[in-house]
Steps between C-alpha positions, in 0.01 A plus 500: 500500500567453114566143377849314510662563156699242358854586403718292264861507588789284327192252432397493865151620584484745836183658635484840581288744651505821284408679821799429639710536186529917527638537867765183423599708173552783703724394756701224240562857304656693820723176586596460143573869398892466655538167314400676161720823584773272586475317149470854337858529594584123458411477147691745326820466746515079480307389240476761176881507367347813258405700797795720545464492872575103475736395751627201346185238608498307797832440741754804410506839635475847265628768722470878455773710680462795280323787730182677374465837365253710382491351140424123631123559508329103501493503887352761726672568813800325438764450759866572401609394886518117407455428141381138419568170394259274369438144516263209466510107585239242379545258827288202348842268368679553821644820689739762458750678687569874550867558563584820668840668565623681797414868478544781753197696306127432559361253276173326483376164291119458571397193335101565389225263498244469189221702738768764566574425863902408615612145566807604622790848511820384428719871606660717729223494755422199493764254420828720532803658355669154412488275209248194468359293296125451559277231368099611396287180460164488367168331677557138394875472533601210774870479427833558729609823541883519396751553751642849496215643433407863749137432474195351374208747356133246443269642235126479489513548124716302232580816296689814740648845371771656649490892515886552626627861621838617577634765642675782211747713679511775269440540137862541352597259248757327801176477740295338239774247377539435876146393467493306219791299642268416816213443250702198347570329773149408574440213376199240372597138506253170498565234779628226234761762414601644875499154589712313214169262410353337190207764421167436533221431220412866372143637613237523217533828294151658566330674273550854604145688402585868386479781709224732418393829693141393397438220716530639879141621402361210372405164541805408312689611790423149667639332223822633590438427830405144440860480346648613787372236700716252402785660654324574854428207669123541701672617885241443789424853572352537146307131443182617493549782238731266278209213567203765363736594216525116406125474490536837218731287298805689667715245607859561337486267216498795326191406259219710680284661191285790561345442176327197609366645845130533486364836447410573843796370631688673273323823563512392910872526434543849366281634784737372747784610309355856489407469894876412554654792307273781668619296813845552448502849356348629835728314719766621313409877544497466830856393539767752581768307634723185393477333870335184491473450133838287420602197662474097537223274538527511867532825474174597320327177542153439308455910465464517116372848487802645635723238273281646135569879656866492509494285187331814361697759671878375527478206298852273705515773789719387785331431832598802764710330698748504160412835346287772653342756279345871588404803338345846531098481323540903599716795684481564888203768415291169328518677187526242200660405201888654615583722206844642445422731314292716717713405873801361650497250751751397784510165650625470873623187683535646841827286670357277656199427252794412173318235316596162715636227220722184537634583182388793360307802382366696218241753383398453119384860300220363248287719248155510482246369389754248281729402846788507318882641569565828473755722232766711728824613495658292759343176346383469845198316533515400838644572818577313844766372727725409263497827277827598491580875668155564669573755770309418916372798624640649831318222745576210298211491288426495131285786259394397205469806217159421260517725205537553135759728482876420635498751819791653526609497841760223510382303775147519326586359203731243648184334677286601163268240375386651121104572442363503157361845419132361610313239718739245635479205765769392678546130653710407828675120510608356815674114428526338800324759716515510876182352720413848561394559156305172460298585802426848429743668771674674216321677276605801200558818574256767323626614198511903531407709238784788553499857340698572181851442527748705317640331165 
């Protein structure tokens, strides 16, 4: 075994084995990658006014109602079902309160941790159709909780994002004011306020290190990390990892200085940083499906693998239970990519096999290989149970018509959802889906490549 190597850290000495140094990097980078993701998104939304995707910092909401089209390009796959409001709440001072109004359309407020997983759903499954005010208090708070209050959410972390969708019913100008009206009424108050209370003393404005690209490949990247620690109070689960990270110098005082690592530490480092990476990427290519990867801390427990893969793969997906997502990899003949421009593809939800949602439905057309919306005529870029004048066949059941051109049967191009003149991939959401489809008694139907149909 090589020597202990002596570490200085914030001026105290720490001995450490360099042979253990690589497999503790390794596994401190899978637990950590959600935490820097999460700040990739944190940064320029609450902290850098400049960015123009700033939300206003910390305690106010920025809501987007407008619906995507094929010109908004800085998100793949979007989803133009329940555009988003977003929102974030430094819980050190004291907590906050999310005020909700009564709605009769499906709604969801999941409130984020710093490692990615949910402290709490404030929405239609969960908490109801009625109004509420709910309080969300951080690790350390001890205080009362105010009467009239619908519920309490705890956080393991003292900084949370909230990643709000709502339901848009349409995308005339009256559907999306109708949204924007909802959007308004959710509201972001601190306890002193909800309460009528003298405030409290302010937190300490941190100094927020700049988000680079760079550093999720580096040693650097536990410099960010280390910063991160001082809003994530050390949970049992997790002890000895946060206690080997302390003996690196990573303790959340923020100060950790990979300059100043020796040279085979250093170097010890970057191997396990490397091991982690080639870690991930495999686990990530073999994962097809969402279910499993969102959730809470019960939920997922101490299974950080999973946590970095849907950090990596749907960055603030919603657990299954909430949103259910499917898709077709390749046609009922296992041929592969879809293209539109060579076939034309029907989609058939026998009667009794409709897709089973509490609230509802919809198959998303993407492009490939960009994932993006697709140019048609209709300005139809979905379809589902809610699109407006889709025609049941005879026995009650639903055909879907996959192709580039607008068929010209009427019933065809009433249930038409537009191809681009190439590959394509097309993605299935169920919100609140049944117990059938979370235990794998209802599956998709094949998607049939059919023989030209006349234009």
């Amino acid at each position: 075994m090589c020597r202990a190597r002596e570490i200085v850290s914030m001026g105290n000495p720490a001995l450490v084995d360099p042979t253990t140094v690589r497999a503790t990097a390794a596994e401190a980078w899978i637990w950590g990658f959600p935490l820097l993701e999460n700040y990739r998104t944190l940064y320029p939304q609450a902290v850098d006014d400049a960015d123009p995707r700033h939300v206003g910092g910390f305690g106010v909401f920025r809501h987007y109602p407008q619906p995507f089209t094929p010109a908004d390009t800085d998100v793949v796959t979007p989803d133009n079902d329940t555009p988003h409001s977003w929102a974030w709440l430094d819980l050190r001072a004291e907590p906050w309160v999310v005020s909700v109004p009564a709605e009769d359309r499906y709604y969801v407020l999941p409130l984020h941790e710093l490692d990615t997983l949910y402290a709490g759903f404030i929405g239609s499954r969960t908490t109801g159709q009625e109004a509420g005010d709910y309080l969300v208090a951080g690790p350390g708070w001890q205080g009362t909780v105010p009467d009239g209050t619908a519920g309490v959410i705890r956080t393991a972390t003292e900084l949370i994002g909230i990643l709000g969708r709502t339901y848009l019913g349409g995308t005339s100008p009256e559907a999306i004011e109708e949204l924007k009206g909802i959007q308004r009424q959710y509201r972001l108050r601190p306890l002193h306020e909800y309460a009528g209370t003298a405030p409290p003393p302010p937190a300490p404005n941190p100094v927020w290190p700049v988000w680079r690209e760079e550093v999720l490949g580096t040693v650097e990247f536990f410099s960010f990390l280390d910063f991160l620690l001082e809003f994530f109070p050390v949970l049992p689960a997790e002890a000895d990892l946060r206690g080997r990270l302390t003996d690196l110098g990573i303790d959340g005082r923020g100060e950790f200085e990979p300059a100043a690592l020796p040279l085979e530490v250093r170097a010890e480092i970057e191997r396990g940083i490397a091991d982690a990476r080639a870690e991930l990427a495999r686990a990530a290519e073999r994962t097809v499906v969402s279910t499993g990867l969102f959730g809470t801390r019960e939920q997922l427990g101490t299974n950080h693998l999973t946590r970095a893969v849907a950090a990596l793969k749907g960055l603030y997906g919603l657990p299954a239970e909430e949103a259910w997502y499917g898709g077709w990899a390749a046609d009922s003949n296992g041929e592969s990519p879809l293209n539109a421009s060579e076939h034309d593809y029907v989609l058939r939800f026998g009667p009794d096999r409709l897709p089973p949602a509490r609230f509802f439905w919809s198959a998303t057309m993407y492009a490939l290989p960009d994932r993006l919306l697709v140019d048609n005529p209709l300005d139809r870029y979905s379809i589902g149970d809610r699109t407006p004048g889709l025609v049941r066949d005879p026995d009650g059941g639903l055909t879907l018509y996959i192709r580039h051109k607008r068929p010209a049967d009427a019933q065809h191009s009433a249930n038409w959802l537009p191809a681009p003149d190439g590959p394509f991939t097309v993605v299935i959401r169920l919100y609140g889906p049944d117990e059938q489809v979370l235990d794998g008694r209802w599956t998709l139907p094949p998607l049939t490549r059919a023989d030209p149909m006349p234009s």
